[in-house]
FITORKOL-394517 format. One record per residue (C-alpha): chain; x, y, z. Coordinates in steps of 0.2 Angstrom, whole numbers. Layout:
// residues N
A, X, Y, Z .
...
***
This chain:
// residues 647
A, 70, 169, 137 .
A, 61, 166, 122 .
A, 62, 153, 109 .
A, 71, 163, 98 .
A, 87, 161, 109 .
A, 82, 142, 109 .
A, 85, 141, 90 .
A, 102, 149, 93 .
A, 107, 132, 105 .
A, 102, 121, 91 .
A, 120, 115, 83 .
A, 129, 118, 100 .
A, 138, 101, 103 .
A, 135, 93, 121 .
A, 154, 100, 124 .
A, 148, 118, 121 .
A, 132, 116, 130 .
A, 143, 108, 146 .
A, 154, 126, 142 .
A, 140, 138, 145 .
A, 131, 129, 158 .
A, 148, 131, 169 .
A, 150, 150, 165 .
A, 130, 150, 169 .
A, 135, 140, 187 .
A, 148, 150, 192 .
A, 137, 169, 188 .
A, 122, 160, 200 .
A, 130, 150, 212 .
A, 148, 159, 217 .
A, 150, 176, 223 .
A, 165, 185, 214 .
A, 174, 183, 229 .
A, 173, 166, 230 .
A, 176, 165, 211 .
A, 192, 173, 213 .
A, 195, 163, 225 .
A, 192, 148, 215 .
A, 201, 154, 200 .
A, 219, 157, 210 .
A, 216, 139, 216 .
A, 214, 128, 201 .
A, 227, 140, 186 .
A, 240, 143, 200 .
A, 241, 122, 202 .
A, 235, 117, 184 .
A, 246, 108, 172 .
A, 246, 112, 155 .
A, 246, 104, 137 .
A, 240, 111, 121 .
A, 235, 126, 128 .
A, 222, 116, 139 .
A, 225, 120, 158 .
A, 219, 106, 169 .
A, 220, 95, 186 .
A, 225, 75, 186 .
A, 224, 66, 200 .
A, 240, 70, 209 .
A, 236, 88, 209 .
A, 219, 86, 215 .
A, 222, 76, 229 .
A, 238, 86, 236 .
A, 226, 101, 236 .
A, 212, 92, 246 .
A, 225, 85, 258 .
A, 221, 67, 251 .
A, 236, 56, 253 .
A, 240, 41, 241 .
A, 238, 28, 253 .
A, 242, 25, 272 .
A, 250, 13, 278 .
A, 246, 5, 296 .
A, 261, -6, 301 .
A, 251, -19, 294 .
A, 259, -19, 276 .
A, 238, -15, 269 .
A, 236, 1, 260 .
A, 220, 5, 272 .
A, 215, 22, 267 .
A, 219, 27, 248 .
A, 205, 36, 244 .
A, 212, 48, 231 .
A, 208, 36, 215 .
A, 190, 34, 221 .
A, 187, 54, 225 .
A, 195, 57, 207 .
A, 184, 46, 199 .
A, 169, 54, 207 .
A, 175, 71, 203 .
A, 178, 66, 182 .
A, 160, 59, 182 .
A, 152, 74, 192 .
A, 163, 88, 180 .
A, 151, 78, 163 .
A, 135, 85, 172 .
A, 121, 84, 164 .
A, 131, 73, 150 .
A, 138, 58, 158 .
A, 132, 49, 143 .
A, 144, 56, 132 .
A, 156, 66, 143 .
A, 162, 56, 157 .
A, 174, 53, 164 .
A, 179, 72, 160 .
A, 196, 81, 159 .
A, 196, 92, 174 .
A, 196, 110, 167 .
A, 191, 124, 176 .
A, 172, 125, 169 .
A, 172, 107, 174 .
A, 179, 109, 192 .
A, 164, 124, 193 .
A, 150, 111, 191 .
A, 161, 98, 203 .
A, 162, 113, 217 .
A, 143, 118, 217 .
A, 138, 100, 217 .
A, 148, 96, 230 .
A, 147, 112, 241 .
A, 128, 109, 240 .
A, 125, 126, 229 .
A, 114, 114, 218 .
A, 97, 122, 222 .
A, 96, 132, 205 .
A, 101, 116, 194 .
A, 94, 99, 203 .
A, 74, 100, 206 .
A, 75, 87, 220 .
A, 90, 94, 228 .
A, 98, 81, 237 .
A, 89, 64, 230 .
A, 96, 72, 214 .
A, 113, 72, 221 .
A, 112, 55, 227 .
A, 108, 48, 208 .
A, 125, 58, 205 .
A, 136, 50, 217 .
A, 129, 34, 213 .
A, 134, 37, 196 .
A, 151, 41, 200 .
A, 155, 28, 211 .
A, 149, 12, 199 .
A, 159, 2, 194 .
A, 153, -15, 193 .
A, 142, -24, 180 .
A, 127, -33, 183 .
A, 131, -45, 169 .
A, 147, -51, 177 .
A, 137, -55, 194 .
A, 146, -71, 196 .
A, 164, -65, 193 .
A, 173, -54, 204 .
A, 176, -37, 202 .
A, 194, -33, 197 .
A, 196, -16, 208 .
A, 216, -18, 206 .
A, 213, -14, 187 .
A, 201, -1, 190 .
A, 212, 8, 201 .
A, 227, 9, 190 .
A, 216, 16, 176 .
A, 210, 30, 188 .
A, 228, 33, 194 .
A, 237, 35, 175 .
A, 244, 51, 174 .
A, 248, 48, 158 .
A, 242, 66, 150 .
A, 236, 59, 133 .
A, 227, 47, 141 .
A, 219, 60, 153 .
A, 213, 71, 138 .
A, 206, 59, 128 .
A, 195, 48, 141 .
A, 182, 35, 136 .
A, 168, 41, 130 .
A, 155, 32, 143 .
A, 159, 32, 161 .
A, 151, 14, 162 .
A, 158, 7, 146 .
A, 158, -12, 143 .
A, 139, -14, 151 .
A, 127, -23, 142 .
A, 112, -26, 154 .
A, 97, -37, 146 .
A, 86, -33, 160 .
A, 84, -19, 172 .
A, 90, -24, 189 .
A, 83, -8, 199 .
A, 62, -8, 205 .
A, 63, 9, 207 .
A, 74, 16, 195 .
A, 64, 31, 185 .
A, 65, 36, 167 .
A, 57, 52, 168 .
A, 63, 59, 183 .
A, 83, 55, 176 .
A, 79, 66, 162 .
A, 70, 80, 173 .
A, 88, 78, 183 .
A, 96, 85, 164 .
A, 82, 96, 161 .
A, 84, 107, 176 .
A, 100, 112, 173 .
A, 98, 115, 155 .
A, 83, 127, 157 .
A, 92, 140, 159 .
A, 101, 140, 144 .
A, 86, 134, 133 .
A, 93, 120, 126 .
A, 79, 109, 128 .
A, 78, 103, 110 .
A, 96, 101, 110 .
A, 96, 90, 126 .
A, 82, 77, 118 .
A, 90, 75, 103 .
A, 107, 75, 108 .
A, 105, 58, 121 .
A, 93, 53, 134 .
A, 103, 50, 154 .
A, 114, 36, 153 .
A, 101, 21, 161 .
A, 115, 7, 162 .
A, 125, 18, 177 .
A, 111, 14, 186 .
A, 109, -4, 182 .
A, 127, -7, 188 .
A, 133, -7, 207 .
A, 147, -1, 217 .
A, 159, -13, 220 .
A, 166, -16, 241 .
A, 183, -10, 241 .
A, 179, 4, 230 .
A, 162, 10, 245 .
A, 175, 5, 260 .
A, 189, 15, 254 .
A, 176, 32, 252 .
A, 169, 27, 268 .
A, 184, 27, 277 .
A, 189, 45, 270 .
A, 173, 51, 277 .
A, 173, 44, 293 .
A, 189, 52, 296 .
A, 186, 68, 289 .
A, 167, 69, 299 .
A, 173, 84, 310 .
A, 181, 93, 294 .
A, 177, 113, 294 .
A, 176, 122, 280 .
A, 194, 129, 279 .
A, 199, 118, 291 .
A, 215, 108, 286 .
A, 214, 89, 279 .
A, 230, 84, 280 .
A, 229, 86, 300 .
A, 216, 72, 302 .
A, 226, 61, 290 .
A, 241, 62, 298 .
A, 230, 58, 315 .
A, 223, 44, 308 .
A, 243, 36, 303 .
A, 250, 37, 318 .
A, 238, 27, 325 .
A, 236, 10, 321 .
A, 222, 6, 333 .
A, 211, 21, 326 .
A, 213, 14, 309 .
A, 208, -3, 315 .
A, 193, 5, 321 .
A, 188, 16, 305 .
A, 191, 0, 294 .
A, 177, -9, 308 .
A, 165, 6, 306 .
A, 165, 7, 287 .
A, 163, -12, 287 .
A, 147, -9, 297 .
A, 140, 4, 286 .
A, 142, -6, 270 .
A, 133, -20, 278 .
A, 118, -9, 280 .
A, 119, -8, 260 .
A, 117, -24, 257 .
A, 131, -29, 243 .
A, 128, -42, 230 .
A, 138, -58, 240 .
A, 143, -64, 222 .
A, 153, -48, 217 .
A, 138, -39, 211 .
A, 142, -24, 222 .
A, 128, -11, 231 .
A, 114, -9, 218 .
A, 105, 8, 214 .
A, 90, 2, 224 .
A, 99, -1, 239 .
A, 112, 15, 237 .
A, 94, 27, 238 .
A, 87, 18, 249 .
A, 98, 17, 262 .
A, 108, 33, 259 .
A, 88, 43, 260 .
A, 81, 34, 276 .
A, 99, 27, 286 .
A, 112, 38, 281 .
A, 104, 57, 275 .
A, 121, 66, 283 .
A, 132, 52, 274 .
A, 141, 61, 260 .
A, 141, 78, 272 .
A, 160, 78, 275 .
A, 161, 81, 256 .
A, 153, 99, 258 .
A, 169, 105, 271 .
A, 182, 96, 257 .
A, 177, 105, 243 .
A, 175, 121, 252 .
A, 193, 124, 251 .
A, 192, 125, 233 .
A, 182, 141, 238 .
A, 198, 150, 248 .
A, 215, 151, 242 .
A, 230, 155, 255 .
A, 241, 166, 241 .
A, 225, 178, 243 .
A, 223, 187, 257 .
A, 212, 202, 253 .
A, 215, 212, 269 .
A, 234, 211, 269 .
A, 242, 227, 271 .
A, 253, 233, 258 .
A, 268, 240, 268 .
A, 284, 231, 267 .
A, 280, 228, 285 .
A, 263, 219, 285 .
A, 269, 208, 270 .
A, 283, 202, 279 .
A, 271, 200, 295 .
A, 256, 190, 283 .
A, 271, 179, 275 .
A, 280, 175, 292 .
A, 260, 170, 299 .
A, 260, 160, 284 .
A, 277, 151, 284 .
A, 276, 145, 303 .
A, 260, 140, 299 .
A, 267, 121, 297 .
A, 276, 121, 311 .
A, 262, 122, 323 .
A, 256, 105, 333 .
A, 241, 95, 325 .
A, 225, 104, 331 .
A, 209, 96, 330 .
A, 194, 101, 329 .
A, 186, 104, 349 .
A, 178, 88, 353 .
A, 163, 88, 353 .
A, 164, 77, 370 .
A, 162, 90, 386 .
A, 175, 86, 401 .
A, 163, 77, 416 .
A, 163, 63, 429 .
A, 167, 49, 414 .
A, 177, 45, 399 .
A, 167, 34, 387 .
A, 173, 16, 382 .
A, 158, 16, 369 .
A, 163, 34, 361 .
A, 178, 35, 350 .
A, 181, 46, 336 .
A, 175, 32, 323 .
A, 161, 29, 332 .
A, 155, 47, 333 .
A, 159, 49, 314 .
A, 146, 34, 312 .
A, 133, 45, 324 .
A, 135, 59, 312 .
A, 130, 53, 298 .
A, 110, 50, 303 .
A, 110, 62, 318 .
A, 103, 76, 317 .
A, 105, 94, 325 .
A, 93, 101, 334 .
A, 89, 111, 316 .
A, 85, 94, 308 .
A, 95, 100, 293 .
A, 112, 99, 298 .
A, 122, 82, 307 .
A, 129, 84, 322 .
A, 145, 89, 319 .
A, 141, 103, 308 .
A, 124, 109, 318 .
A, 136, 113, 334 .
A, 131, 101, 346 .
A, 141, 94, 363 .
A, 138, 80, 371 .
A, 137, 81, 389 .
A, 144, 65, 400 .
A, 127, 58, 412 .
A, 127, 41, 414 .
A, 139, 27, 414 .
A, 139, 10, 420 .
A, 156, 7, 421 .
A, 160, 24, 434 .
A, 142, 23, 442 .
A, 137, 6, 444 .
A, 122, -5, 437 .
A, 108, 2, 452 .
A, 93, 7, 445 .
A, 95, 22, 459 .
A, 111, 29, 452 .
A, 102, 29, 433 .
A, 87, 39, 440 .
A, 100, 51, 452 .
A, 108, 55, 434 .
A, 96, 51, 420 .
A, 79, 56, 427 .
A, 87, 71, 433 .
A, 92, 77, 414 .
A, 79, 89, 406 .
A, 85, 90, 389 .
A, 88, 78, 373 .
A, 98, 64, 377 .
A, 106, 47, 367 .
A, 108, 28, 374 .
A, 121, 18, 369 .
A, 124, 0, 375 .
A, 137, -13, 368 .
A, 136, -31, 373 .
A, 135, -46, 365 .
A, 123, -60, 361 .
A, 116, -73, 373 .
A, 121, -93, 369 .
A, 133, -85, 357 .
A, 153, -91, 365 .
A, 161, -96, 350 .
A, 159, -79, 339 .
A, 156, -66, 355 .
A, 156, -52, 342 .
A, 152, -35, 348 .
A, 134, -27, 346 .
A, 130, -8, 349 .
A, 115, -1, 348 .
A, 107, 16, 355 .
A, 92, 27, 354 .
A, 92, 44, 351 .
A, 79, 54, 366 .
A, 72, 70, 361 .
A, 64, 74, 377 .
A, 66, 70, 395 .
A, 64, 51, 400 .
A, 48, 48, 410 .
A, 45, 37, 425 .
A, 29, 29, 434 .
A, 29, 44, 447 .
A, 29, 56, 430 .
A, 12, 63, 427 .
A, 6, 72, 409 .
A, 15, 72, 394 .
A, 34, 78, 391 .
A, 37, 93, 379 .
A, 48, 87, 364 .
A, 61, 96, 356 .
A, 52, 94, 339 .
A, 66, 80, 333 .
A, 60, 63, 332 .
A, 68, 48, 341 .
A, 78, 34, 331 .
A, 82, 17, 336 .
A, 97, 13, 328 .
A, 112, -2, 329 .
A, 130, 3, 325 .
A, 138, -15, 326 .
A, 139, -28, 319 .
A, 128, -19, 306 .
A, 121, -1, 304 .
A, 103, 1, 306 .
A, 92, 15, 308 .
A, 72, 14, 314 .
A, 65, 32, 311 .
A, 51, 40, 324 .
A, 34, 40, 321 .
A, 27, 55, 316 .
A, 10, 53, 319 .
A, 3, 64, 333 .
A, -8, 51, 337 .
A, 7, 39, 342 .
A, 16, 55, 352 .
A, 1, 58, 361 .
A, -2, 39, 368 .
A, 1, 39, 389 .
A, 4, 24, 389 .
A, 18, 23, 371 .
A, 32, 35, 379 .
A, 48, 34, 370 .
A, 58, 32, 386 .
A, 52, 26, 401 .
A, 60, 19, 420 .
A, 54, 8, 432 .
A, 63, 3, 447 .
A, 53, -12, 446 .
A, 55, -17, 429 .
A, 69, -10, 423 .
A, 70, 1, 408 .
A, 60, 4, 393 .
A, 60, 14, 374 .
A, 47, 11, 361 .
A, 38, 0, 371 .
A, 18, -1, 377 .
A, 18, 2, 397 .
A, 3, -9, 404 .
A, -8, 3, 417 .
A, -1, 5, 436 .
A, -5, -7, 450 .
A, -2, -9, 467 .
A, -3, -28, 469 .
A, 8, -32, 452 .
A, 21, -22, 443 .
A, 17, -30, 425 .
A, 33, -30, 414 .
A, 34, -14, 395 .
A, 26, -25, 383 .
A, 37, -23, 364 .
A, 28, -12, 350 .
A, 26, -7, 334 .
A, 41, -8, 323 .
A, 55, -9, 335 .
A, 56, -8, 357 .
A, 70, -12, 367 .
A, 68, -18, 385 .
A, 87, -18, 398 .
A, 82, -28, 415 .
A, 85, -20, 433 .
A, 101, -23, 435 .
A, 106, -17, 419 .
A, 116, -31, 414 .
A, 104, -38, 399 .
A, 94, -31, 385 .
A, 81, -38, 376 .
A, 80, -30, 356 .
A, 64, -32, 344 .
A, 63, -28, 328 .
A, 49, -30, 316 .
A, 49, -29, 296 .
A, 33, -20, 297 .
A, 21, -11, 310 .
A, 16, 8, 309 .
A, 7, 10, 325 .
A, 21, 11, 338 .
A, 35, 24, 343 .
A, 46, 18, 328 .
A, 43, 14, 310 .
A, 53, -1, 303 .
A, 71, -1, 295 .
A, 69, 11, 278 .
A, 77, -3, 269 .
A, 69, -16, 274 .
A, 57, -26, 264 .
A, 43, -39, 268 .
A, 53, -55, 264 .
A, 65, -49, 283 .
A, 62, -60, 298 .
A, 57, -54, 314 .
A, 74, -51, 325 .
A, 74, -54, 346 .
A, 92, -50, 349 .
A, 95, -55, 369 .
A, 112, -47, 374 .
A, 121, -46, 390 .
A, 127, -29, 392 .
A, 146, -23, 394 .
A, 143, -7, 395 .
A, 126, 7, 397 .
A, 131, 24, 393 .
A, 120, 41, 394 .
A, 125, 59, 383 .
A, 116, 74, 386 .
A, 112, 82, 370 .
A, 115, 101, 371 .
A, 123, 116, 360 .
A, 140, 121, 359 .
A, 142, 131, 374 .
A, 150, 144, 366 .
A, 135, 145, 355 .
A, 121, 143, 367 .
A, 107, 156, 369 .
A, 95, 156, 385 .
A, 81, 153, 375 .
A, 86, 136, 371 .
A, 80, 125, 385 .
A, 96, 113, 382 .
A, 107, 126, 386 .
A, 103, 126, 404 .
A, 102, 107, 407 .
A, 117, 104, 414 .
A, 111, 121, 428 .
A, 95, 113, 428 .
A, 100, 95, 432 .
A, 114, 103, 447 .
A, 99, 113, 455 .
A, 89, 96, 453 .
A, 104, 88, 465 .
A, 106, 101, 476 .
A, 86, 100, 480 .
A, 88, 80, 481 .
A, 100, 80, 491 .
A, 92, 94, 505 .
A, 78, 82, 504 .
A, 88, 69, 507 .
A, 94, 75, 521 .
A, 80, 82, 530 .
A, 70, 63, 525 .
A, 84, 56, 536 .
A, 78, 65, 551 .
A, 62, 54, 551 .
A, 62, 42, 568 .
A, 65, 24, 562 .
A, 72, 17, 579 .
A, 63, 0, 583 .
A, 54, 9, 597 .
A, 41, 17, 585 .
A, 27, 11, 579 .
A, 24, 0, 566 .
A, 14, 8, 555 .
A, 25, 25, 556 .
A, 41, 15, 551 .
A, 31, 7, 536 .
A, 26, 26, 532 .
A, 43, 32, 533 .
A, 52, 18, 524 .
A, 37, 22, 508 .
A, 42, 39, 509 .
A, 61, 36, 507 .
A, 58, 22, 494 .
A, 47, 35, 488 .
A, 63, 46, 486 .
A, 78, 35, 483 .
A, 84, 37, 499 .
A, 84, 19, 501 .
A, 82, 2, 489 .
A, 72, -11, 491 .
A, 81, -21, 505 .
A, 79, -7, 516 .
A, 99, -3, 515 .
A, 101, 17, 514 .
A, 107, 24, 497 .
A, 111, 41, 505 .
A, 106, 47, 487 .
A, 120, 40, 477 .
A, 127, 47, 463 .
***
């Protein structure tokens, strides 16, 4: 494109610009079958005035499935997350001119810019792809101003404005998304200028309306000087926690309903997004989450967070009325039509749990919970969650069905070739009165290694994460140095059956006269005794030289934290891909195989080891042999007692 089409841009309004840049999204970033798709979708729902077709709220969140608000029993409208999402969207549909746009009427070019920036079809028009993206929701979701620290934000107000469905009011929005925001000084260290107006730039490149752009306005700078306000994060949050295992296609109004019937899931989706917006940090004086801490946390804590808005949106990709292969006899249309109308009838159907059937049921695992796990675990492909990169976890170790012996964790953990995740939930030592819950885990990319181990473990190429779910969420990243990999005596996961067990931690060299206790490193360790009933957490604000790097929203003014729990419950999942989808070239695929032969082989040796003559007629130094060799095994504790290889 030359600058001769440039010239032809240079009395477009930022309204006809907006126009052609959604005609230019939906050429590049649709295929005519999803367009078509599309189109069926938003004109056979729109309402109409003045020739303008269009979606309000109600419309948009029948579609998605959204309901206005459900109730719990406990007379608190806990999920009503429909305002929110149709905020979000009206700011999203201005893109790149929230400045003078927002909110926006929801037409059909804006629901094309709303789609591709939520279905993650951004890479032709946001240079930074998803930190881009994260500027944009933050935008949307502001709605508190920094001026008005000290007073508390009036969400009740802001949500009947979002909910009008008074048509005039709809088509003649304000003019500024943030209006009413007079900031004197920034409040955000690493807010940046330049790369705001790159975020513009890059979707109006293609249409070569540079000169317009920089004339027209510069990126509205007071979104992000304002903050998100707590009910308005809780109540997104608590849509995406319950929508976590969406599919594309896949319908919404299934997990709702779920999610109403039962008022103890709901208790527990309202605890989960509690702990999430504490890892935000909001303004205990009403001043809501700040820019600063939104990126922050969002890029190093929570990369999967906004994922579940991917499978949403995709419906708006596939409409029911069209079904391109259906026949057109009288027959197959009255077949396709019958599919279609006892299509309500059938039983809520989930989608498969990503648990696998085995010898327990977690009391740690519950469908919030996992949610939570989903938005900072990664697949094995590190660009998808879990959820959406097919993973299963697969049941290995529990204290509550096995016990709290050292021997039944190394018959069960030890034995497990493959990526696994510890989770743990106690609560703090000293602490009576409050008792509150605290659950923290690591994720383990490789095998666990023991003091009979020898060499260095293969890794799957993921890096391991410390992280705490409860009270607050938490996240400490791996060390990606090779140098910190390649340490003997710094393995991510270790077992002793003398001083318990170990991650993160630096393991002192091997002695026979003294078993010297993992000594805490680095960023963040945590130690659980040998008889698994307490745990000893450390974290540090700083430290780049252990298996873990500190909290990515952390800053230097944190305080060292020694949290000493006593421990409910230890449990162990096996990390491996769907089964369905599994390949023999992935070594997870055949762990559960490989951990059953590993039995089968301890327990033949189990058995022939029992043969060994330890009557009190032998010799003393043959029974001491024998005993070191059944220690040596597991066949037998300490006291001398046999185990008989207990599971």
């Amino acid at each position: 494109m030359g600058a001769g089409q440039s010239t032809d841009y240079s009395g477009a309004s930022p309204e006809e610009l907006s126009h052609l840049l959604a005609e230019r999204f939906a050429t590049k970033c649709f295929t005519p079958l999803e367009l078509t798709h599309l189109k069926d979708n938003f004109f056979s729902r729109a309402a109409e005035q003045g020739g303008l077709r269009y979606w309000n709220e109600r419309i948009l969140s029948e579609f998605l499935g959204i309901p206005d608000g459900i109730s719990f029993g406990t007379g608190e409208a806990s999920l009503d997350a429909g305002p929110v999402l149709f905020r979000m969207v009206s700011y999203l549909a201005a893109f790149p001119f929230q400045n003078t746009l927002a909110p926006s009427v929801l037409t059909f070019e804006a629901m094309v810019k709303v789609v591709v920036l939520l279905t993650e079809r951004y890479g032709k028009v946001l240079r930074r792809g998803r930190k881009d993206r994260t500027k944009l929701l933050f935008g949307s979701l502001a709605d508190v101003g920094r001026k008005h620290v000290g007073q508390p934000a009036d969400s009740t107000e802001t949500t009947k404005k979002s909910t009008s469905e008074n048509v005039e009011e709809e088509l003649c929005p304000a003019k500024s998304h943030a209006a009413g925001f007079s900031i004197d000084e920034p409040a955000n260290d690493e807010y940046d200028e330049d790369e705001d107006d790159d975020l513009a730039l890059a979707a109006l490149e293609s249409l070569d309306a540079i000169e317009v752009f920089k004339h027209d306005h510069r990126v509205d700078k007071t979104v992000y000087e304002t903050g998100i306000s707590h009910d308005t994060f809780r109540r997104l949050l608590m849509l995406l926690l319950v929508i976590a295992p969406l599919k594309p296609l896949e319908r919404v109004d299934k997990y709702m309903a779920y999610s109403g019937l039962d008022p103890g899931r709901a208790s527990e989706i309202r605890k989960e997004a509690e702990t999430l917006i504490a890892a935000f940090r909001p303004d205990e004086n009403g001043g809501g989450i700040s820019y600063r801490a939104f990126a922050r946390t969002v890029s190093t804590s929570l990369p999967y967070l906004f994922d579940p808005l991917t499978a949403l949106f995709e419906h708006m990709l596939f409409s029911e009325k069209l079904n391109l292969s259906q026949r057109r006899t009288a027959r197959g249309e009255a077949e396709s039509e019958m599919s279609t109308d006892e299509k309500d009838d059938k039983p809520l159907s989930l989608s498969k749990p990503i648990l696998l059937p085995g010898s327990f049921e977690s009391t740690i695992l519950t469908p919030a919970v996992i949610s939570h796990l989903s938005f900072f675990l990664p697949s094995s492909s590190q660009s998808q969650n879990i959820y959406r990169g097919g993973v299963r976890l697969h049941p290995v170790f529990s204290t509550s069905a096995h016990g709290s012996s050292l021997t039944s964790f190394s018959h069960n953990v030890m034995t497990w070739q493959s990526a696994n995740i510890l989770l743990l939930q106690g609560t703090v030592k000293g602490e009576e009165e409050t008792r509150e819950t605290v659950t923290i885990g690591a994720y383990v990319p490789q095998p666990w290694k023991s003091s009979s181990s020898h060499g260095s473990s293969t890794t799957s190429g993921a890096l391991p994460c410390l992280f705490q779910l409860s009270p607050k969420h938490q996240v400490l990243p791996g060390n990606p140095s090779s140098s910190i990999q390649k340490q003997t005596n710094l393995p991510i996961a270790w077992f002793s059956s003398h001083t318990g067990l170990a991650i993160g931690c630096k393991i002192p060299p091997a002695s026979r006269s003294q078993h010297l206790p993992p000594k805490p490193h680095g960023a963040a360790s945590l130690i659980v005794d040998t008889n698994l009933e307490s745990a000893e957490l450390f974290i540090e604000p700083v430290g780049h030289d252990g298996v873990f790097l500190p909290p990515g929203n952390s800053s230097m003014e944190d305080n060292s934290v020694k949290l000493c729990l006593d421990i409910y419950t230890l449990e162990v999942w096996g990390v491996v891909p769907d089964p369905e989808l599994a390949v023999s070239s992935e070594p997870s695929s055949s762990a559960v195989e490989n951990q059953r032969s590993q039995w089968e082989f301890e327990a033949r040796e189990a058995e022939r080891r029992r043969n060994i003559n330890l009557k009190t007629g032998a010799g003393d130094s043959a029974r001491e042999s024998a005993r070191w060799l059944l220690e040596t095994a597991g066949v037998i504790g300490d006291q001398g007692q046999y185990s008989g290889g207990s599971i």
